[in-house]
Z-matrix of the N, CA and C atoms (Angstrom, degrees):
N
C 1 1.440
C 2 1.530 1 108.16
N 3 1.648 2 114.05 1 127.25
C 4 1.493 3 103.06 2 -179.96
C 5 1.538 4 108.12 3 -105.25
N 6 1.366 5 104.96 4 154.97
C 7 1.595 6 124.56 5 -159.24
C 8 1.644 7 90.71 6 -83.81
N 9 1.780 8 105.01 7 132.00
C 10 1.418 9 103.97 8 158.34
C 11 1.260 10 117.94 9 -108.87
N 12 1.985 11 108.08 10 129.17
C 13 1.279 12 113.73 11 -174.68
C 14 1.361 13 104.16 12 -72.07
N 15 1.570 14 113.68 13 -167.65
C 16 1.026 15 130.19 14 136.34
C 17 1.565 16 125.44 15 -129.63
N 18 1.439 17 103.14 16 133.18
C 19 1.591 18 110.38 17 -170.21
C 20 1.272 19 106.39 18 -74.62
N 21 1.595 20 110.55 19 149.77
C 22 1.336 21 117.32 20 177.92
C 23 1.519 22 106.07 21 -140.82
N 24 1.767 23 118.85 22 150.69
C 25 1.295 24 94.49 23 -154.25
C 26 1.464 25 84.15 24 -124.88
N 27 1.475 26 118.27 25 144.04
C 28 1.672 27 118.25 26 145.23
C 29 1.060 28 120.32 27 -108.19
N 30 1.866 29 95.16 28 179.25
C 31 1.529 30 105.87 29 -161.36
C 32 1.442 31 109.65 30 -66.78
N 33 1.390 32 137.62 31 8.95
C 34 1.612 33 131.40 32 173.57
C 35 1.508 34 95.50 33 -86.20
N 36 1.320 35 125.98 34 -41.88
C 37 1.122 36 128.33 35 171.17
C 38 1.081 37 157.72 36 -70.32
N 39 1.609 38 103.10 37 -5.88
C 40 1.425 39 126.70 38 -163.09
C 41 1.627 40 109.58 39 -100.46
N 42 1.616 41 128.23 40 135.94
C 43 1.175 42 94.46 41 153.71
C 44 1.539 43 139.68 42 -93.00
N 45 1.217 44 111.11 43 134.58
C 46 1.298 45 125.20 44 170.56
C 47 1.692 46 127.65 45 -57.54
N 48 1.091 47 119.79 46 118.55
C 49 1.262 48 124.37 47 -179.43
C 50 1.905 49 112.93 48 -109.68
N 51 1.450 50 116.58 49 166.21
C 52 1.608 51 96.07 50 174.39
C 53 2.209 52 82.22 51 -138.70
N 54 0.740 53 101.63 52 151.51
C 55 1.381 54 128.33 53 -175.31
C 56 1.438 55 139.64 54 -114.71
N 57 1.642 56 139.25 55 100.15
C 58 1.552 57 111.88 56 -179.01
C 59 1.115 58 111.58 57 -110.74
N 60 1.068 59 118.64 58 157.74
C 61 1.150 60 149.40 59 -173.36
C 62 1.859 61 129.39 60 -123.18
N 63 1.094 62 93.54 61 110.10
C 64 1.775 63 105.50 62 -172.39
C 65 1.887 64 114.23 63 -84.92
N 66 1.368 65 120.37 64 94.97
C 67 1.197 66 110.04 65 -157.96
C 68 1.501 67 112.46 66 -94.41
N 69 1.622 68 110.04 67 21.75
C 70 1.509 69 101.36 68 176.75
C 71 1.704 70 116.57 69 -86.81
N 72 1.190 71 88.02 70 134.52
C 73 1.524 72 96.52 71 175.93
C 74 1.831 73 109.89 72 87.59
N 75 1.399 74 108.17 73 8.69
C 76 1.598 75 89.50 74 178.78
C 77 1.322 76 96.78 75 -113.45
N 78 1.518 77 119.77 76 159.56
C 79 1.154 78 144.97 77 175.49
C 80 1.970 79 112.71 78 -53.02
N 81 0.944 80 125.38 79 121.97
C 82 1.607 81 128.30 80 -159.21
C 83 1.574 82 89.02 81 -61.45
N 84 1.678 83 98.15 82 -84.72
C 85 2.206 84 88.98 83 -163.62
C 86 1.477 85 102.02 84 -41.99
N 87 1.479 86 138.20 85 -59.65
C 88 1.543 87 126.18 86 -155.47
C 89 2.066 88 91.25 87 -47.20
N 90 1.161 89 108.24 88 -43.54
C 91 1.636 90 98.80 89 -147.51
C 92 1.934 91 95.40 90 -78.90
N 93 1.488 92 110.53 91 -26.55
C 94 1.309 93 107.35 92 166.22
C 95 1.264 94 118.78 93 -96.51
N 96 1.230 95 125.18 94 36.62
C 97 1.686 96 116.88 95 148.42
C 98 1.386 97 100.93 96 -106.82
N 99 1.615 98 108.76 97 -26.91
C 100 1.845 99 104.19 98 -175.01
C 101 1.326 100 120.75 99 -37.69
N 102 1.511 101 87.58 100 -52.40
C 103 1.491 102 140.91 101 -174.12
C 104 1.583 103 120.27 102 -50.07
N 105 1.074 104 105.03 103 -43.18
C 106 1.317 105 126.84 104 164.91
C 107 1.531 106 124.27 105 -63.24
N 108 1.396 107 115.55 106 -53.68
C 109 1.643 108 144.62 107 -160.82
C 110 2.051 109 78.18 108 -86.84
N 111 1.138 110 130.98 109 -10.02
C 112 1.586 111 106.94 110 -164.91
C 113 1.706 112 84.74 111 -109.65
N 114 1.363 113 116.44 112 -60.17
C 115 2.228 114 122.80 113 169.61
C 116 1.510 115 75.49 114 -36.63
N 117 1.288 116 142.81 115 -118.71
C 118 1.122 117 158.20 116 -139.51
C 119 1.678 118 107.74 117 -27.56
N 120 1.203 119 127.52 118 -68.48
C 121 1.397 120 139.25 119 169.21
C 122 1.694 121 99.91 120 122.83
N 123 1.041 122 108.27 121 18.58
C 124 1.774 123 102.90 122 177.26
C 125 1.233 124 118.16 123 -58.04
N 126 1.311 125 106.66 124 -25.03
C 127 1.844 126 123.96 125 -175.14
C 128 1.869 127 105.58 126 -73.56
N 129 1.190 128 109.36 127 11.73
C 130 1.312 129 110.80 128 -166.89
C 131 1.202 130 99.35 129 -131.70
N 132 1.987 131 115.00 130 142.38
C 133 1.927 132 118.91 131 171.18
C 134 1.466 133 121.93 132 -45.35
N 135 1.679 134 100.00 133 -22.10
C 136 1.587 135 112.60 134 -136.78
C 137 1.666 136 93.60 135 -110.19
N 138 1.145 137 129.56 136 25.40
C 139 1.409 138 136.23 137 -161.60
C 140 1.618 139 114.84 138 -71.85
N 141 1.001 140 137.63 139 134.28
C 142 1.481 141 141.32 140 -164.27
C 143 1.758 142 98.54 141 -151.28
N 144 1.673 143 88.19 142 121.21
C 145 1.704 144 80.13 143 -163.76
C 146 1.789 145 113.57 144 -90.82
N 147 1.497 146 93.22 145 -4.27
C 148 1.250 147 102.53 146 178.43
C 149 1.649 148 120.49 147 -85.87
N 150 1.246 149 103.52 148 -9.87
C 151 1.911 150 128.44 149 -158.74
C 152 2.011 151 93.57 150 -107.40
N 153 1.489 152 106.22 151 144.24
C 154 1.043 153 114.10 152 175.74
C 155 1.779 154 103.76 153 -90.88
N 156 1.106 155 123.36 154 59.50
C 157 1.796 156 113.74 155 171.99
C 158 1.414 157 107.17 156 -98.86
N 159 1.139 158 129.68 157 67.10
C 160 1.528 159 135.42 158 162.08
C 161 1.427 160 105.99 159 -97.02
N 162 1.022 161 118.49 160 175.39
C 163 1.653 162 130.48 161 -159.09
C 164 1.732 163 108.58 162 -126.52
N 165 0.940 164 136.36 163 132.49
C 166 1.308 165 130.01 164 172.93
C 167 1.508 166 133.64 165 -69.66
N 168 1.187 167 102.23 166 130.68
C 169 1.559 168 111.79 167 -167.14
C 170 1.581 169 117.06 168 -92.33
N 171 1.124 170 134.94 169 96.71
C 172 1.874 171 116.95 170 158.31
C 173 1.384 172 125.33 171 -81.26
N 174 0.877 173 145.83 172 125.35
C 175 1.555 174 160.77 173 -162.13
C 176 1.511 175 102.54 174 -114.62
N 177 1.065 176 129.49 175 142.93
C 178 1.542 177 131.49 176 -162.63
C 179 1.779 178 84.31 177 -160.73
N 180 1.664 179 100.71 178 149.42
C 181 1.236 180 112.13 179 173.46
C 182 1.581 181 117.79 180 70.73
N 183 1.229 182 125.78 181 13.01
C 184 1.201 183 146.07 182 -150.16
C 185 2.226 184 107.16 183 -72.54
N 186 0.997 185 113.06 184 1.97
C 187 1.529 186 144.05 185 -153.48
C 188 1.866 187 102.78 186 -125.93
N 189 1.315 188 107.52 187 -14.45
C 190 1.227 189 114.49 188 166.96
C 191 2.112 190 130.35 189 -135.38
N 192 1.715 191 77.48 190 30.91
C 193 1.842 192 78.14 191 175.49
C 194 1.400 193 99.78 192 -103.04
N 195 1.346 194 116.48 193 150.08
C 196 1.602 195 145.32 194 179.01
C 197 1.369 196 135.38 195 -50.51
N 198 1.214 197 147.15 196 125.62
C 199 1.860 198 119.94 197 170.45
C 200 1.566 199 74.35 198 -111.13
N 201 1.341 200 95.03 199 170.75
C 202 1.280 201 137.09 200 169.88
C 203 1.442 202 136.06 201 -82.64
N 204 1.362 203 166.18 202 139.41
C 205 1.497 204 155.85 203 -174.98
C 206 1.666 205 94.50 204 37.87
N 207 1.335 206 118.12 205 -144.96
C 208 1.373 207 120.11 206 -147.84
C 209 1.822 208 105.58 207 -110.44
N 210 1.866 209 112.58 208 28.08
C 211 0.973 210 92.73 209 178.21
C 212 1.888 211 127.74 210 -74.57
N 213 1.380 212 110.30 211 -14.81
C 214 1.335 213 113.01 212 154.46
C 215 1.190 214 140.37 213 -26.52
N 216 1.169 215 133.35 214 -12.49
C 217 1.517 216 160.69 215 -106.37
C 218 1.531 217 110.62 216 164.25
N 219 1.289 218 135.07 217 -66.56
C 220 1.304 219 133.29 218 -170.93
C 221 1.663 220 101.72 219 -80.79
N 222 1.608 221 118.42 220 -54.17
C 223 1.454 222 107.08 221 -142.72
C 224 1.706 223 102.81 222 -84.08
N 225 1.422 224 105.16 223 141.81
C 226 1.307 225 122.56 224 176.79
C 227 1.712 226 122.00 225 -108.92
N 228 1.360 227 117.14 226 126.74
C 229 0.888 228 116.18 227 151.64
C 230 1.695 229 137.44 228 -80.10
N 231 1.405 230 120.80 229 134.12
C 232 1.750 231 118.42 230 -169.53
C 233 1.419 232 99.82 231 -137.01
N 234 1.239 233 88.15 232 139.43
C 235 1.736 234 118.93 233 163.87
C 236 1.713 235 101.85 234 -128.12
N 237 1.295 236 84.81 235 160.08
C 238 1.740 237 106.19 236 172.44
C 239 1.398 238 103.97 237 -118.38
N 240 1.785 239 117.07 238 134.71
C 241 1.394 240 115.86 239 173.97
C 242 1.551 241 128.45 240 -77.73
N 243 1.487 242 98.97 241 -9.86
C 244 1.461 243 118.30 242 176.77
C 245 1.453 244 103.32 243 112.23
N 246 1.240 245 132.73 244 -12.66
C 247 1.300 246 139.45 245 -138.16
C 248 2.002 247 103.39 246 -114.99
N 249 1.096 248 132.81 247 142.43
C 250 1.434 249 116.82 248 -159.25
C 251 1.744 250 101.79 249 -80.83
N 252 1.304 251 108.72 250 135.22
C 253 1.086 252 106.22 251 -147.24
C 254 1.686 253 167.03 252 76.48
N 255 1.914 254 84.58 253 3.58
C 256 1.135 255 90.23 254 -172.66
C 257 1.564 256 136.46 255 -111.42
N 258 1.701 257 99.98 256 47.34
C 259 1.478 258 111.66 257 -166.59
C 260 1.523 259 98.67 258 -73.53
N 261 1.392 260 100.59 259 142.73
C 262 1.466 261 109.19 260 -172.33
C 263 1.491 262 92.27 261 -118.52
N 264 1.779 263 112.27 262 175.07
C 265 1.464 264 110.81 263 -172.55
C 266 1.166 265 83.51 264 -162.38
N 267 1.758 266 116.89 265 138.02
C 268 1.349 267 141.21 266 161.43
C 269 1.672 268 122.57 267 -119.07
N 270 1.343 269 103.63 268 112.17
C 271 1.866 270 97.87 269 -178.40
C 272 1.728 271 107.51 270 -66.15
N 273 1.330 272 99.35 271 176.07
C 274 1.564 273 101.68 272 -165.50
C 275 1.662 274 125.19 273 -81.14
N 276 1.839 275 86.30 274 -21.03
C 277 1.632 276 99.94 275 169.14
C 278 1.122 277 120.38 276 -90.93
N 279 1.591 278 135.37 277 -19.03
C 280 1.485 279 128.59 278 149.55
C 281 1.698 280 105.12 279 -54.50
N 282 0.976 281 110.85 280 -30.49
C 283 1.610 282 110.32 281 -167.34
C 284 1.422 283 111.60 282 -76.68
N 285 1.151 284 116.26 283 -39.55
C 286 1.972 285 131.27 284 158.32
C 287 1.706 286 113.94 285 -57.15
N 288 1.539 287 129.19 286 -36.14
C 289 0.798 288 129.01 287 -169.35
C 290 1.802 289 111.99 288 -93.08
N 291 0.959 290 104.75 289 -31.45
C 292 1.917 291 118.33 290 171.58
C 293 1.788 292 117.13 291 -96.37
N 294 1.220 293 106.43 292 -25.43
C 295 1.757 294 107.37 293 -173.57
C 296 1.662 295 109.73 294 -165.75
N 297 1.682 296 101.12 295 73.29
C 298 1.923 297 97.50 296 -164.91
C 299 1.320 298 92.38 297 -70.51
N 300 1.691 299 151.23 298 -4.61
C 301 1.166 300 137.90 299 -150.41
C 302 1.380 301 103.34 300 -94.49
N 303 1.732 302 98.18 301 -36.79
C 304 1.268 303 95.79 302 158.40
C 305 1.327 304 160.71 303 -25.41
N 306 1.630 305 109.12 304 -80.13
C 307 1.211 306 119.75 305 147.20
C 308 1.388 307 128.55 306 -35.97
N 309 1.139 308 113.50 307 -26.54
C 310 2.045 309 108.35 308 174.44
C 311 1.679 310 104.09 309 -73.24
N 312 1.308 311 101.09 310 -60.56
C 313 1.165 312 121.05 311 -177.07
C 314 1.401 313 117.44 312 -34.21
N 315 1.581 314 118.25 313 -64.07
C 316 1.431 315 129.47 314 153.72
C 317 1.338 316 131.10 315 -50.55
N 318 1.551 317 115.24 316 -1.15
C 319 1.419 318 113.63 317 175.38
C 320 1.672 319 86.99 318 -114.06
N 321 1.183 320 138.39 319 -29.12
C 322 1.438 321 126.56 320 -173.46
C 323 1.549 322 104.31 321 -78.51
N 324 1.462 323 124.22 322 -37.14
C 325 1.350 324 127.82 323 173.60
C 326 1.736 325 120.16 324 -55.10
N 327 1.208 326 101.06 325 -34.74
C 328 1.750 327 115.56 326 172.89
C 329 1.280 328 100.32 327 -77.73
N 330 1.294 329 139.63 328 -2.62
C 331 1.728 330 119.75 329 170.25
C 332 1.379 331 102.08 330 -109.91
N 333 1.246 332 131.33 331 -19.01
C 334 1.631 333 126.52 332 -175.88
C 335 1.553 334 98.69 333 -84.08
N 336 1.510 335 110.04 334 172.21
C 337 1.438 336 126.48 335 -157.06
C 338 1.732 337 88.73 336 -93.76
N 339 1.504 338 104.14 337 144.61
C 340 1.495 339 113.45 338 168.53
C 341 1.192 340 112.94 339 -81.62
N 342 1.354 341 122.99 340 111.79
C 343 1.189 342 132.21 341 146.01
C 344 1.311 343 113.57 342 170.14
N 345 1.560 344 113.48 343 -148.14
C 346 1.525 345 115.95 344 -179.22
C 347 1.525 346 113.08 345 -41.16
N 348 1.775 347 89.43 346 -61.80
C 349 1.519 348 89.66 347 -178.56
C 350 1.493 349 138.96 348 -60.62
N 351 1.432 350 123.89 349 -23.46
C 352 1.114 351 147.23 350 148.88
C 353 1.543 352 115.67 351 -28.71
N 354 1.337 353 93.82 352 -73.52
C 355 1.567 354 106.28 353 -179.67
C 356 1.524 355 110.26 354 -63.83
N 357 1.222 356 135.49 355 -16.82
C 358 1.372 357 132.13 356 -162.00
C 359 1.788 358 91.54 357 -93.99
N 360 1.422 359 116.77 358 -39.75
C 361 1.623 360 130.25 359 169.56
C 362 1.525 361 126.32 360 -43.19
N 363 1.601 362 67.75 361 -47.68
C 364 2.317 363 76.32 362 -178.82
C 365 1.468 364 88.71 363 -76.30
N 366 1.146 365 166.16 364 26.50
C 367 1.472 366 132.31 365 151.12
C 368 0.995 367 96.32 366 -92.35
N 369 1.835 368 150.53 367 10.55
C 370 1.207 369 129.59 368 166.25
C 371 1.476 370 106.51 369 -83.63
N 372 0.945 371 116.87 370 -3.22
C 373 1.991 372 121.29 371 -163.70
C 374 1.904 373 81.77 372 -85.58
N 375 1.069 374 93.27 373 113.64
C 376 2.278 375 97.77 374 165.68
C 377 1.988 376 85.64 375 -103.34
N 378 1.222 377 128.62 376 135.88
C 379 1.204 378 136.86 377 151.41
C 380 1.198 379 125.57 378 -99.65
N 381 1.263 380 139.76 379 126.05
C 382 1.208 381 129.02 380 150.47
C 383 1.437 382 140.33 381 -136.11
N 384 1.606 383 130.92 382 140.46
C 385 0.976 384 136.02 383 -139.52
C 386 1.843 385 102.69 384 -68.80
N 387 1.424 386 111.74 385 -44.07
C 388 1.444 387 118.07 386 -168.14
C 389 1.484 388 101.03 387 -112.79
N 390 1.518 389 108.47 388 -175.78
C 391 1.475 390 116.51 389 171.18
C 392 1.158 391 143.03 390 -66.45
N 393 1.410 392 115.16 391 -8.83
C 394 1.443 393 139.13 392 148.69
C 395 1.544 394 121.99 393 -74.55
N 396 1.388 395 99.05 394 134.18
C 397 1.753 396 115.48 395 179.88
C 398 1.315 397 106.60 396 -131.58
N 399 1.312 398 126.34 397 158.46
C 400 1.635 399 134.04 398 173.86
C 401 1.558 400 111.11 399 -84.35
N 402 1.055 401 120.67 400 -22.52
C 403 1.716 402 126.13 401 -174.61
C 404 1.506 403 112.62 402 -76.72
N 405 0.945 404 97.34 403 9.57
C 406 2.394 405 83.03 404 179.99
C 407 1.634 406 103.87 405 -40.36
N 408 1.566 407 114.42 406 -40.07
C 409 1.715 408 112.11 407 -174.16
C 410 1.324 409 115.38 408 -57.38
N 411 1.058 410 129.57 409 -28.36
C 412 1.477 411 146.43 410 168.66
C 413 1.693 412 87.70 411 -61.47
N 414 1.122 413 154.63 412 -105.42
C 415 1.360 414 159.00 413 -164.80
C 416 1.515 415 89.20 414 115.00
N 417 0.754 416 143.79 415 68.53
C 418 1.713 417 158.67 416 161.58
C 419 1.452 418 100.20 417 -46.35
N 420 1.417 419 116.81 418 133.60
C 421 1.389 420 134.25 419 158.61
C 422 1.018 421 127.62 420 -70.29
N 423 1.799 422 123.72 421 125.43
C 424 1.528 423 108.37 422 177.51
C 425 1.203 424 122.58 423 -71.22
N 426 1.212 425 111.51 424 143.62
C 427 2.104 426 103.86 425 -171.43
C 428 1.925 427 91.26 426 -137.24
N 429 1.573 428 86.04 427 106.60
C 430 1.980 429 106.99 428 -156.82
C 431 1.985 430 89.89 429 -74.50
N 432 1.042 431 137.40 430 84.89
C 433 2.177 432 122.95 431 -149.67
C 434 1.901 433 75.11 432 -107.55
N 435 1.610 434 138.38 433 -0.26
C 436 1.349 435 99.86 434 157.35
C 437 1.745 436 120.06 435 -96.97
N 438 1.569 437 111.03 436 -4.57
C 439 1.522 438 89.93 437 162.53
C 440 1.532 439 124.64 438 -97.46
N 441 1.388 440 98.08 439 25.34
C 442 1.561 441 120.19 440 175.30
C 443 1.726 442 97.78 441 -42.30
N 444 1.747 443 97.44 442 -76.34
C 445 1.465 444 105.92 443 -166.94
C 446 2.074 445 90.39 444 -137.75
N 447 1.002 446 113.23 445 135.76
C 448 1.289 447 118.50 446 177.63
C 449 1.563 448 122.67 447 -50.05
N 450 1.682 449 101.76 448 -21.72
C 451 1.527 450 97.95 449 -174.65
C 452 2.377 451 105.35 450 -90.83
N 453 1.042 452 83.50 451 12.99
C 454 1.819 453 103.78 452 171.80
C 455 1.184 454 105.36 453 -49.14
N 456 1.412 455 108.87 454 -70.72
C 457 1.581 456 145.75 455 -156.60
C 458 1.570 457 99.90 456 -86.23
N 459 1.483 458 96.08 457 127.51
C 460 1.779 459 97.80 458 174.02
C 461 1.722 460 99.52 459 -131.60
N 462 1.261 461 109.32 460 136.71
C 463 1.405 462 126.36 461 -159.84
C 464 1.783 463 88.01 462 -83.51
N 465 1.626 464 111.73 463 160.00
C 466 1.166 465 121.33 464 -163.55
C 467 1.315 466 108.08 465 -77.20
């Protein structure tokens, strides 16, 4: 009787893809869970949750993706300075207007796994604020994630 393995793939083995992504007009969480599932490699047969084979992401336009109802206004970002008392708080539209790379970034970082592996993932996320990116040498694939599903895309 012969034994059936199961294959498991690493990153020497995997292929690697690099990806862009146009973030005007799409909805932030829909475009950062996409976003996530592509760093991650979930979007792939060959998925190993323990293995870093995710694919690299560039995001362009990153200064013009959407929230939804009134988080523009309500949702806050916080850090602590270490210092007693010193929780600080940033709303999401000061946060778009001084560092939009940010905000993606911090919503794609909250769906990946904490830890080593996590952190080794987010360096596939490239962000950027405007329509210019440094990767053309990469020849990056367009990956169109608002005619994914119509509720992607939020009208102006």
């Amino acid at each position: 009787m012969t034994m059936k393995t199961t294959k498991t793939i690493n990153p020497a083995n995997s292929d690697i893809k690099w990806y862009l992504v146009d973030a005007e007009g799409l909805v932030l969480g829909r475009l950062a869970s996409q976003l996530a599932n592509i760093i991650r490699g979930k979007n792939k047969p060959c998925y190993t949750p323990s293995q870093d084979c995710g694919d690299y992401v560039v995001v362009v336009n990153a200064d013009k993706v959407k929230l939804t109802g009134r988080k523009m206004e309500q949702k806050m970002y916080y850090h602590h300075t270490g210092y007693v008392g010193g929780i600080k708080g940033v709303s999401v539209a000061k946060q778009l207007e001084d560092h939009p790379e940010r905000v993606l970034i911090k919503a794609v970082q909250r769906m990946v796994s904490r830890g080593k592996l996590g952190r080794q993932q987010m360096t596939k996320l490239r962000v950027f604020a405007g329509p210019e990116h440094t990767h053309q040498a990469q020849s990056p694939i367009t990956l169109d994630i608002g005619a994914m599903n119509p509720k992607n895309k939020r009208g102006a």
